[in-house]
N, C-alpha and C positions, 0 to 999 in steps of 0.2 A: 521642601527642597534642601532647608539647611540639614534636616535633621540627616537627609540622605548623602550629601557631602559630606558631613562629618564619620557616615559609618561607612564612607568610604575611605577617606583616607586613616580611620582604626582597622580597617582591611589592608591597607596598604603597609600599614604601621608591621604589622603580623609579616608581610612579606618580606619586608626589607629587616626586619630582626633575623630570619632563619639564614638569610645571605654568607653562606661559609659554613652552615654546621655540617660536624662531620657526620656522615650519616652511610654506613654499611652493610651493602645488600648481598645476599648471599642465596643460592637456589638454581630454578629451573634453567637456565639460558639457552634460548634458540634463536635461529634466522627467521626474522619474514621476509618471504619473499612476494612481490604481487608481476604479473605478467599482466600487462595489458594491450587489446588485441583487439583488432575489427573484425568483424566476421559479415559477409554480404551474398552467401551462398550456401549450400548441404551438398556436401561432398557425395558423390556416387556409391559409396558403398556400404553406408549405414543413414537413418534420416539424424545427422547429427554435423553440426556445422561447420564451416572449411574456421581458419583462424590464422589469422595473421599478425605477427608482434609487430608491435608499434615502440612497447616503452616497458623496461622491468625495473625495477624499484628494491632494493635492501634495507630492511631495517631491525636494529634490534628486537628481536620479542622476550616475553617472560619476565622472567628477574633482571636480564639486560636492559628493559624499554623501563623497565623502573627504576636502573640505576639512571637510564640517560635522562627519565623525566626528573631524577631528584636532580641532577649536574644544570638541565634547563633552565630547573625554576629556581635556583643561587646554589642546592647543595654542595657540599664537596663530599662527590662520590667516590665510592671505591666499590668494585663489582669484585666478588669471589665466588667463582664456580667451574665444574669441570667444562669443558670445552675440545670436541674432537683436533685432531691434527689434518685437518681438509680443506676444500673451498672452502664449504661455507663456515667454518673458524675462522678463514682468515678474511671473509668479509665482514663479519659480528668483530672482529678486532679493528677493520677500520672503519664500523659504526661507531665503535664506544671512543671511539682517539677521536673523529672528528665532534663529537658532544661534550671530550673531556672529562669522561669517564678514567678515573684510576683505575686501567686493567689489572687486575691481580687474578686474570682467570689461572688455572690447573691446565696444561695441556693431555689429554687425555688420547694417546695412541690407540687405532684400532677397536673405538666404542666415537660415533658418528656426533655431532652437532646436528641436535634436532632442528627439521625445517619444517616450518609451513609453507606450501606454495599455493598460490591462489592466480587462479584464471580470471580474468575479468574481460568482457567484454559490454563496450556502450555504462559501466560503471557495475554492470551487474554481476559476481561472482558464481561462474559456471561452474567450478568444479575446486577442490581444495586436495594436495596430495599433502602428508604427513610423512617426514622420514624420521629415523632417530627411535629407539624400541627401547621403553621403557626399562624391557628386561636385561640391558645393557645393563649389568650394575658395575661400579668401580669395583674393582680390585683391592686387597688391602694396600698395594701400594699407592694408588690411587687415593682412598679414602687417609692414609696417613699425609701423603703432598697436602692433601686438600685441607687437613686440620692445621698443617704447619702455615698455609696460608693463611687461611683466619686468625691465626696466633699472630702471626707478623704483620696481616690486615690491622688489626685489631691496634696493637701497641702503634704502629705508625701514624694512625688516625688522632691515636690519643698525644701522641709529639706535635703532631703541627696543629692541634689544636690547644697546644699548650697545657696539657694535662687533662684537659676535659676529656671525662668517657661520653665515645661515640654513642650514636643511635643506630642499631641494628635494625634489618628488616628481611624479614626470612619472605622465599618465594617460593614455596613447594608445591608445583604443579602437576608431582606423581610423576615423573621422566626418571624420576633414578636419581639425582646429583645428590640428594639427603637421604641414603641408607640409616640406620637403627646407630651405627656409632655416631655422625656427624650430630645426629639429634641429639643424643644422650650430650653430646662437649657444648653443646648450644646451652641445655638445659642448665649443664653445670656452672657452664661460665656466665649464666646469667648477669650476676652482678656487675660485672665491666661494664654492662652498656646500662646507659641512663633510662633511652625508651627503645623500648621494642617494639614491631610490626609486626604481625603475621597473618598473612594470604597465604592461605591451604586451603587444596581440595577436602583432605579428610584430615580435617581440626583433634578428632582424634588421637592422629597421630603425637600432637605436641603436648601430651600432659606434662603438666608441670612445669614448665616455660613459664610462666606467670607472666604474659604479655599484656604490651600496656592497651594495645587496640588489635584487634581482629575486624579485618572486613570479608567476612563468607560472601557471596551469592545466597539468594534465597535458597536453592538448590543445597548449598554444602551446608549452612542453618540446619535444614530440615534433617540432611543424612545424619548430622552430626545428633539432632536429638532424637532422630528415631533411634541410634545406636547405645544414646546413653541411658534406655531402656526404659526413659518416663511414661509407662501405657497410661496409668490414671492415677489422678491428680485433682483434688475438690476442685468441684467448679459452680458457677452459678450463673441464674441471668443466659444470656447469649454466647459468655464465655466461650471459646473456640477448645477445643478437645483434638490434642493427636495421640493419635493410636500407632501404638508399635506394631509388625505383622508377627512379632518373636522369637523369628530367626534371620539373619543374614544371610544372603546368597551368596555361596562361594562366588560366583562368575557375574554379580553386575549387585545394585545400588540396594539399599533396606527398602522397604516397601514404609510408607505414611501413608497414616489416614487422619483425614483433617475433616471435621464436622462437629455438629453440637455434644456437649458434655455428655455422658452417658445418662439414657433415660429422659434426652430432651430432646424437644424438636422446634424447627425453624418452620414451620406448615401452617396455615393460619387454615381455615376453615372453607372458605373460598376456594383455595388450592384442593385441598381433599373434596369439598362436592364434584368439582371440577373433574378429579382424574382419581378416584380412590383407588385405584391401581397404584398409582404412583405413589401415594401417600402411604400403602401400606411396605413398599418396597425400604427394605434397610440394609445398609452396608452400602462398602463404596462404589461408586458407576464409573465407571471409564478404570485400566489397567496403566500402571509408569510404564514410560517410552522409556528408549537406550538415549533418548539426547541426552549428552552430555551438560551440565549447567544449564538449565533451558527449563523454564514453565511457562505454556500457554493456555490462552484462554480457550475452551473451545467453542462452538458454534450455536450451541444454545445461549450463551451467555451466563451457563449455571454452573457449570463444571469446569476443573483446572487441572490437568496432567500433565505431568513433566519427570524429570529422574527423580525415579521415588517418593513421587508424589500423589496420591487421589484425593480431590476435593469431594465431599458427597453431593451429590446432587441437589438436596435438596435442603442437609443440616447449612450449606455451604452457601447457597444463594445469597448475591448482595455480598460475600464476603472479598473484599480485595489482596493482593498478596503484601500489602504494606499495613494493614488492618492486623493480620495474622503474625508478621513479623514482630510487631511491636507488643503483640501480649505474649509474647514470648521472650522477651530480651532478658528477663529475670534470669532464667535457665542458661539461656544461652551466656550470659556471665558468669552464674556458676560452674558450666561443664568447661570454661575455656577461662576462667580465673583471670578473665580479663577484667583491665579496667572501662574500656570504651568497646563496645560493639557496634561494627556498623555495616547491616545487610544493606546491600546493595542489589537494587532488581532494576537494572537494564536499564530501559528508557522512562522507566519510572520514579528515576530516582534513588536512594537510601533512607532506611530509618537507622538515628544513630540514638545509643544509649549511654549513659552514664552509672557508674555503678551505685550514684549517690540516687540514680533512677531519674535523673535528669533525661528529655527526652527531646527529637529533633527531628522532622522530617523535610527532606529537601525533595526540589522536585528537577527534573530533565524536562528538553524537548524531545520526541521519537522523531529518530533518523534510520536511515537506512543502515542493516546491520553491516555494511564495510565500510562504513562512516565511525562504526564506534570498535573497532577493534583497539585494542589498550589503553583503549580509554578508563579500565577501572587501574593500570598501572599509574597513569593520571591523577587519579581519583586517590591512591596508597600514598604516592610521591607527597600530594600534599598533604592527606591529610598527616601524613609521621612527620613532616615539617615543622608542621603547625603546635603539633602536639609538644616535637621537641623544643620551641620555643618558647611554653608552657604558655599559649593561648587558650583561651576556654572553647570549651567543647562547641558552645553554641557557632563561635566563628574559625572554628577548624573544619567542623562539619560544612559550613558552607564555604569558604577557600576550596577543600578538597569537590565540592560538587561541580563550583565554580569552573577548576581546572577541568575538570573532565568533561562541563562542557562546551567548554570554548574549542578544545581539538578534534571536535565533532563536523566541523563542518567540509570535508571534502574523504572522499577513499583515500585511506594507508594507513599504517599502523599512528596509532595517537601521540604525540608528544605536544605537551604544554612547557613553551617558553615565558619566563618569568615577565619580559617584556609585555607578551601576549596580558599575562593576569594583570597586572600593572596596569595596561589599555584599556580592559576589562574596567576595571578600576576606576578609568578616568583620569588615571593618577601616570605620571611621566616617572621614567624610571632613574633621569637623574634628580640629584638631591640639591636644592635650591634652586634650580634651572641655571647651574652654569656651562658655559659652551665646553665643547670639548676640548678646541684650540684654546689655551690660554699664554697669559705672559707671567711671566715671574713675579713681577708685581701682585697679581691673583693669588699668585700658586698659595699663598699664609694662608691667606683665610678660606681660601676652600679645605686646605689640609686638619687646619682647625677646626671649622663646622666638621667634617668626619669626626674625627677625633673624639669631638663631642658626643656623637649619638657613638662612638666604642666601634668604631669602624677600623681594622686595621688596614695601615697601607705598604705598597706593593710598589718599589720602584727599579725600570731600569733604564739602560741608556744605548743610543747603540747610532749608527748612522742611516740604516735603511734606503738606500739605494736603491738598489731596485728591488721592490717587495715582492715578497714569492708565499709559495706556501711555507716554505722552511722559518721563516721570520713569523708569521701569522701562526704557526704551531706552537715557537718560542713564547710569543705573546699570551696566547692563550693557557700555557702551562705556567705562565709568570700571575698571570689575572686568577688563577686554582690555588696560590699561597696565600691571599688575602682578600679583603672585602674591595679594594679601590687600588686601580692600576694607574699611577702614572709614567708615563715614557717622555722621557725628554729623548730632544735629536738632535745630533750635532749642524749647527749653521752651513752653510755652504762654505765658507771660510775655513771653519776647523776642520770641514770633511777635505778639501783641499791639502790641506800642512800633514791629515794623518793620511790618504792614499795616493796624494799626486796630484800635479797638476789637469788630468783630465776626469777628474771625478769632483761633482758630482757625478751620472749622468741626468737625473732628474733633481731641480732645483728644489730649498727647503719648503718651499710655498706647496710643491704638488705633495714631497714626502711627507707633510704635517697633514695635509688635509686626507691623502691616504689613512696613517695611521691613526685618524680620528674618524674615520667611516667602520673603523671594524669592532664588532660589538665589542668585544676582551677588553678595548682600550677605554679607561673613564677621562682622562685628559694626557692631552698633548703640550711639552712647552720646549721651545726653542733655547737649545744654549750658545754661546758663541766661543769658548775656550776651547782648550784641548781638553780637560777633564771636568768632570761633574761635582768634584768635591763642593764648591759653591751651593748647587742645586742639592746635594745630601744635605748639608749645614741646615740647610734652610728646611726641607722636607721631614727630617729625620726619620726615615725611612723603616717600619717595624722589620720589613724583607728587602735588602739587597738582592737585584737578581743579576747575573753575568752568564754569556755562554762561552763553552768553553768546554775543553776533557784534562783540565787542571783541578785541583782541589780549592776548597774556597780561600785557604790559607795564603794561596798566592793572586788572589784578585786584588790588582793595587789600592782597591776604596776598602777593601775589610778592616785596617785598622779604625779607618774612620767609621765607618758603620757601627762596628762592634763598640768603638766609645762612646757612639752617641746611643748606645741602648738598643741596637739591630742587629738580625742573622744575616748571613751570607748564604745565599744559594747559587748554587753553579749547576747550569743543563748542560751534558754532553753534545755533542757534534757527530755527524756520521763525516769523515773525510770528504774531500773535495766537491761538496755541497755548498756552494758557495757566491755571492753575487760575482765575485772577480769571476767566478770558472763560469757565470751565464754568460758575462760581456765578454767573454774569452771565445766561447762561442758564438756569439753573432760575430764578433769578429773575423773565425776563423768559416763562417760560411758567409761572410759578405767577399772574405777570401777565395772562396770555393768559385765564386759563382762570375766573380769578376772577365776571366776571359771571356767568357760564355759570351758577358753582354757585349764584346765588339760589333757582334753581329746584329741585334739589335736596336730596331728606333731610339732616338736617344731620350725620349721620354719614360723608356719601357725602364733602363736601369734602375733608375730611383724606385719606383713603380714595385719592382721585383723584391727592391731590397726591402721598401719601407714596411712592407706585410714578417719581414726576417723575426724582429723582434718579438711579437709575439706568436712566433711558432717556435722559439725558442725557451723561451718562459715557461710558456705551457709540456714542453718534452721534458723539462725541467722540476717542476711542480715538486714542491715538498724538498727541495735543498736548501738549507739556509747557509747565511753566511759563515763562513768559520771564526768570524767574532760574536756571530750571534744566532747560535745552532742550538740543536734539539736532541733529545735523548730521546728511549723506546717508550717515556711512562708519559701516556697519553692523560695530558691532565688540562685542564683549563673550560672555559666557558663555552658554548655550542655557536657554532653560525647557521649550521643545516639543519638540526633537528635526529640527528645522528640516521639520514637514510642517504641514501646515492644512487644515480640514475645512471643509466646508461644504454645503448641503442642499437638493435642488431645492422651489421655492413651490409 
């Protein structure tokens, strides 16, 4: 038991290091969309069933659901890819704001935002429509936007993390966003990024990237080596043998053949008395299906076909596809120059490799396939965390299995939150166990223990009133500039002498415990002055934050900040977004409604009014106050898991 304690919190140790690396995803990005629907009848005019929505669900997919799983699980994401100018654009833009994803998508006029939609009915997906045509390619204006964003991606990641070069992670899932130039400027600019990722359907495509991990599908494995044209290769013993078919089909996948080394056989004697038919039968049985990524078993239990794949029947028996994977990983290192290889098959887990041939295999539980859709985004998110934090193989490999399968257990697109792995863990995700309300007296030596494990910290100030989403945006873009957010809040006193006599409206007791329920926030402390200078002094702050559409130069604490060895950041404000303009309007509808009530039981008035407030807040959603507003760059830590629900009238 101890020993398992202990390799739980060296697991934990791993998580809590990658907290704020910069880490840069770039590729495919689509919508998912799931429709969920009762169905308790078959319509009159086909035998195909009636369906009724009940509940639809948005969430990022692609290269998006892995920039929101790295922002989840502590990264500090920045997404760059093309993205249409439509709906479903501008719903994948308020996936990635509420996950706190850095959108730095390309807006792409007139070439669509791939969608999945998927029917579900009783949990079970009935039918999947695909929008968004590969054959869309950018344009060269297009393709040039989109290199000047990764230039500006790029340097930006490496400023706020202080000079450090980011980690990259390419997500080419053949939609078109990665044309032949964007690759070639990946290749070139290799050197900036520290570690690199790459998940591609056709691995092929990225020669020369010298990436530090690749995780294929068995599926994209095998395309990749039937292409790189290995027919034969010594072999010995039971050695597993693929055979190239020697040509590539213009219109669909190479053909494999997977069985014993040439001139040997897997048939014991038994077998051939048994069926000498069968024993004298060579070459492969069963033909690749068009499924995309996909190898199954089929129903003798002796044969495996999938895209471009045939098991022999008989060289093959007893052969697993994690058995197969792993006496391959030599290759598959060399054709992909990668450091770390790690096929990934489904519900059965990955085999990972090292180049020093170090070897690893993990294992899943099988779920229902709408239970694991991005779940290998999951599985990328951590393991490039891992890796950029220079853990070893052995426990990146299991972190990254970890994560993916913990967000296994219900239908929607996968995301693993860093909390979740942490629980996972056994381990709490604050650090020493202190509360989140604290008092000043605390506030040293919690800032110190940070400090100590090289935690940077995150401080602002503000009054919070009546909290909205605009505040909770603030916060969570202030929590995306460092490892550890504290907020102080002004006492009931101070908020007095700085708005008036009738403010608060909500006392400091309910504002503090508010802003210590929301994840962004790592502690709360109460101040009683008019300004924070005290609270700086004492905190010494790596990041000042202020809102505002001033420059940092005139935030009154930047002298002090900047003496004590800190930056100043300042978020923008969208105009009259603001707590005053909410209590402006309950006001002016508690105005509205007043004559009405003469008429009226006189219980009814209060009655009317006391529901006002929150139908008010809620019409409101997402203004913050104009001392402490938000800008368009949707940054900070997740509360939802970056999906949204909504429900047809």
């Amino acid at each position: 038991m101890a020993g398992a304690a202990a390799e739980q919190r060296r697991l934990a140790t791993v998580v809590e290091s990658w907290l704020g690396r910069p880490v840069l995803i770039v590729g495919d990005a689509m919508l998912d969309e799931w429709r969920f629907a009762d169905s308790d009848r078959l319509c009159r005019e086909a035998p195909a069933p009636v369906l009724t929505l009940r509940r639809r669900i948005s969430a990022a997919g692609g290269a998006a659901n892995t920039a929101v799983n790295v922002a989840t699980l502590g990264g500090r994401a920045v997404l760059v890819a093309p993205v249409g100018a439509d709906v479903a654009g501008d719903e994948l833009h308020d996936c990635l704001d509420r996950a706190g994803v850095w959108d730095r998508t390309v807006s792409q006029p007139g070439r669509p935002t791939p969608v999945k939609r998927r029917m579900l009915a009783g949990n079970q997906i009935l039918l999947r429509e695909d929008s968004g045509d590969p054959d869309d390619a950018l344009d060269a204006d297009g393709v040039s936007r989109l290199l000047t964003a990764l230039d500006c991606a790029t340097e930006e990641l490496r400023a706020a993390a202080g000079g450090e070069a980011p980690t990259l992670v390419v997500c080419d899932y053949g939609l078109g966003a990665l044309p032949a130039p964007v690759r070639a400027w990946l290749v070139a600019q290799r050197e900036r990024y520290a570690t690199v990722a790459l998940d591609a359907h056709d691995l092929a495509d990225w020669r020369g990237l010298a990436p530090t991990v690749v995780t294929p599908s068995f599926a994209e494995a095998t395309r990749l080596l039937a292409r790189a044209g290995g027919a034969s290769r010594p072999t010995g013993g039971t050695e597993l043998h693929l055979e190239h078919s020697g040509s590539d089909p213009t219109d669909g996948p190479s053909e494999l053949t997977v069985g014993a080394a040439p001139g040997r056989t897997h048939i014991d004697s038994a077998a051939h008395a048994e069926s000498p038919a069968r024993a004298d039968r060579s070459g492969p049985v069963g033909e690749p299906t068009a499924s995309e990524g996909r190898v199954a078993l089929t129903g003798d239990g002796l044969s495996v076909t999938g895209t471009g794949v045939t098991v022999n029947t008989e060289a093959g028996a007893g052969v697993d596809r994690a058995v197969l994977a792993e006496s391959r990983l030599a290759e598959l290192h060399a054709h992909t120059g990668a450091d770390v290889v790690a096929v990934t098959l489904d519900t059965e887990g990955a085999v990972v490799g090292g180049a020093d041939g170090e070897r690893r295999r993990s294992h899943s539980t099988p779920v229902p396939a709408s239970h694991a859709v991005g779940a290998g985004d999951a599985y990328l998110a951590a393991m490039t965390l891992a890796l950029a934090a220079d853990a070893p193989l052995p426990t990146a490999a299991q972190l990254a299995q970890l994560a993916a399968t913990i967000t296994v257990s219900d239908t929607g697109t996968c995301v693993c939150l860093r909390d979740d792995l942490l629980a996972a863990l056994d381990m709490r995700p604050e650090i020493g166990g202190h509360p989140s309300l604290v008092g000043t007296d605390e506030l040293d030596a919690i800032v110190a223990e940070h400090r100590e494990a090289g935690r940077s910290v995150v401080f602002t100030n503000g009054c919070f009133d009546v909290l909205h989403r605009g505040h909770v945006r603030y916060l969570e873009q202030a929590r995306a500039l460092g490892d550890l957010l504290i907020v102080a809040v002004n006492s009931d006193g101070s908020v007095r002498r700085l708005k008036g006599p009738d403010r608060p409206v909500n006392p400091v007791e309910d504002r503090g415990a508010l802003l210590a329920a929301l994840s962004c926030v790592d502690h709360v402390v109460v101040f009683e002055e008019d300004s924070p200078a005290a609270l700086i002094e004492a905190v010494r702050p790596d990041v000042y934050v202020k809102g505002g559409d001033y420059p940092p130069e005139l935030v009154p604490e930047a002298p002090l900040v900047r003496r004590l060895g800190g930056q100043v950041r300042t978020l923008g404000y969208v105009p009259d977004r603001s707590t005053s303009a909410i209590i402006e309007r309950i006001r002016s509808h508690s105005q509205d409604l007043s004559p009405q009530a003469t008429d009226r039981e006189p219980d009814a008035v209060p009655h009317a009014q006391a529901n006002m407030p929150d139908a008010v807040p809620h019409a409101q959603a997402g203004m913050p106050d104009a001392s402490l507003s938000t800008g368009t760059q949707p940054t900070g830590a997740p509360t939802t898991g970056g999906s949204t629900t909504t429900r047809p009238s």
